[in-house]
C-alpha positions in Angstrom: 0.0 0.0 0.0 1.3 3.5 -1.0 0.5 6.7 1.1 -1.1 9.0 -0.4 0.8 12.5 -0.6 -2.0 14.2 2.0 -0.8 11.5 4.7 3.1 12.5 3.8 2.3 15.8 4.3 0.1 15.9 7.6 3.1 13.8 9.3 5.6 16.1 8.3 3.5 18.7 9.5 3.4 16.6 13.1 7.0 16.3 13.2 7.8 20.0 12.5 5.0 21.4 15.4 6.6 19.3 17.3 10.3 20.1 16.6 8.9 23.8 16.9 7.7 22.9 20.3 10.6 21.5 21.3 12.5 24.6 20.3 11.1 26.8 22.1 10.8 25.0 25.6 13.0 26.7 28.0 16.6 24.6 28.0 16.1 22.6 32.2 20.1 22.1 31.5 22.1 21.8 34.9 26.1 21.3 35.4 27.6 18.5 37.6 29.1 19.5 41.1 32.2 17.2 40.0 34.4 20.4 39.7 33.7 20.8 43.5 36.0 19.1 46.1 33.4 17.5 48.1 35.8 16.5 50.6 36.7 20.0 51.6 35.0 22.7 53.2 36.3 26.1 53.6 34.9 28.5 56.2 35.0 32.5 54.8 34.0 35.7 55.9 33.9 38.5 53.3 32.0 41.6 52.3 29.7 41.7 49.8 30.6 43.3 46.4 27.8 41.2 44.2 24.4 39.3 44.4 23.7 37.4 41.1 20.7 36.2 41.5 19.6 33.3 39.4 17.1 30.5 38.4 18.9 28.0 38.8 21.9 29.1 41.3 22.7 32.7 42.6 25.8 34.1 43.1 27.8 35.4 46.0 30.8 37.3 45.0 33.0 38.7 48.0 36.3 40.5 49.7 37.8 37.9 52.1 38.5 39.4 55.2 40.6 38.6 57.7 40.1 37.9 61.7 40.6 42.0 61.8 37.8 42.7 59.8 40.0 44.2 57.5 40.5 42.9 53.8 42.6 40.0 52.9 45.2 41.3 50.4 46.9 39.4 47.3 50.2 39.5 46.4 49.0 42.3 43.8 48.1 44.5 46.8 44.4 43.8 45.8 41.4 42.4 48.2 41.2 39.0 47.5 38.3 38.0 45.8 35.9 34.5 46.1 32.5 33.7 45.4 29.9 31.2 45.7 27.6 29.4 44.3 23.8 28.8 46.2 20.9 27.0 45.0 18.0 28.8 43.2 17.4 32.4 44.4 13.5 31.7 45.2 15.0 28.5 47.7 17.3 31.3 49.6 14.3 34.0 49.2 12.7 31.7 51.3 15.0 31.6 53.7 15.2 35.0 53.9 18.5 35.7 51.6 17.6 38.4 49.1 19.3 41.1 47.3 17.5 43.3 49.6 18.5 41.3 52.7 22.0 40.6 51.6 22.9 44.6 49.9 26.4 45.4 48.9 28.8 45.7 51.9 27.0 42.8 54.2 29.7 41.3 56.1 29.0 37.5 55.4 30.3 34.2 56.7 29.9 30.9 54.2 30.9 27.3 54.5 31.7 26.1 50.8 33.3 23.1 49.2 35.7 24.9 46.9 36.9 24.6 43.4 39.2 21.7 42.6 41.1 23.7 40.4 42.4 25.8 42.7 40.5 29.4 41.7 38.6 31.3 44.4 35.0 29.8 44.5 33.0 27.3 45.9 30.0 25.5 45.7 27.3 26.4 49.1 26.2 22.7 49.5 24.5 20.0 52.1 27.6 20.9 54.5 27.3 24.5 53.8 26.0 27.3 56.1 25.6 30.9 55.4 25.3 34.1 58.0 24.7 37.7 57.5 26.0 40.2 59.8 25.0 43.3 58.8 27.3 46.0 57.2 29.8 46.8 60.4 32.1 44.1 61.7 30.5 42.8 64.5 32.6 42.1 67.8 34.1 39.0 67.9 34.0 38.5 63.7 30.9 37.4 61.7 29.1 33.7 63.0 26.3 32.4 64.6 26.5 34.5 67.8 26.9 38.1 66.3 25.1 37.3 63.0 21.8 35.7 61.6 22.2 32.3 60.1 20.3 32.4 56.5 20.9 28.9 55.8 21.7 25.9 58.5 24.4 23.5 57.9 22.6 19.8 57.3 23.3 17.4 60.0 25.1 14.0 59.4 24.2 10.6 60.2 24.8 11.3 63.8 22.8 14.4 64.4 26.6 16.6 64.1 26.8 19.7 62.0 28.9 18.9 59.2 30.2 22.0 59.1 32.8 23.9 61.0 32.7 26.6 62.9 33.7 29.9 61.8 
């Protein structure tokens, strides 16, 4: 049996709406967290110079500062710089962590597992905690006491924090 030319047609026609549709679906892409070192967690405090909010992970960019309060230098004489990386900016707006809450100049304290590669950023994850403390340096440096704690380190198998202490 041959089909006629008016079937040939109406299944191109179904295969084209529904390439169409499929090109205009928004891309649900996500990137492995392989090029984090799982197995280490750094403890930072910084000020804030950048909230990048995002779909699917915002954006914590920062001036490492030291026990002083004062900011960490490089061997260029420049603050050194790190950021992190969160999980959707309507999961932190919901614990409280907006560009409002978190403005340029927050002193911030973050538990990340950093890049394996060596560069200055890090990944907030399951072992990860985060605490604002406003925009003076709070007696004592920025953690749980002096601060507000945005987002709670997850507990282990035996009900300890994973994370460390700032």
């Amino acid at each position: 049996m041959t089909s006629r030319p008016s079937d040939a047609r109406l299944i191109a026609g179904l295969i084209g709406i529904l390439f169409l549709g499929a090109l205009g679906r928004p891309v649900a892409a996500h990137h492995s967290f392989a090029m984090y070192d799982t197995t280490t967690t750094k403890t930072l405090t910084g000020k804030l110079i950048r909230f990048v909010p995002g779909p699917n992970h915002a954006q914590l960019i920062f001036e490492l500062l030291g026990g002083d309060g004062k900011p960490v230098l490089g061997g260029d004489g420049k603050p050194v710089v790190w950021g992190v990386e969160t999980g959707p900016a309507f999961s932190l707006a919901r614990q409280g962590v907006t560009v409002k809450s978190f403005p340029v100049g927050t002193i911030l304290t973050v538990t990340l597992n950093p890049l394996r590669d060596g560069r200055n950023f890090g990944a907030l994850r399951g072992d990860g905690m985060l605490i604002g403390c406003g925009t003076a340096w709070p007696d004592g440096g920025c953690d749980g006491r002096t601060g507000t704690v945005f987002v709670k380190p997850v507990a282990d198998s035996t009900g300890e924090s994973a994370a460390r202490e700032p």
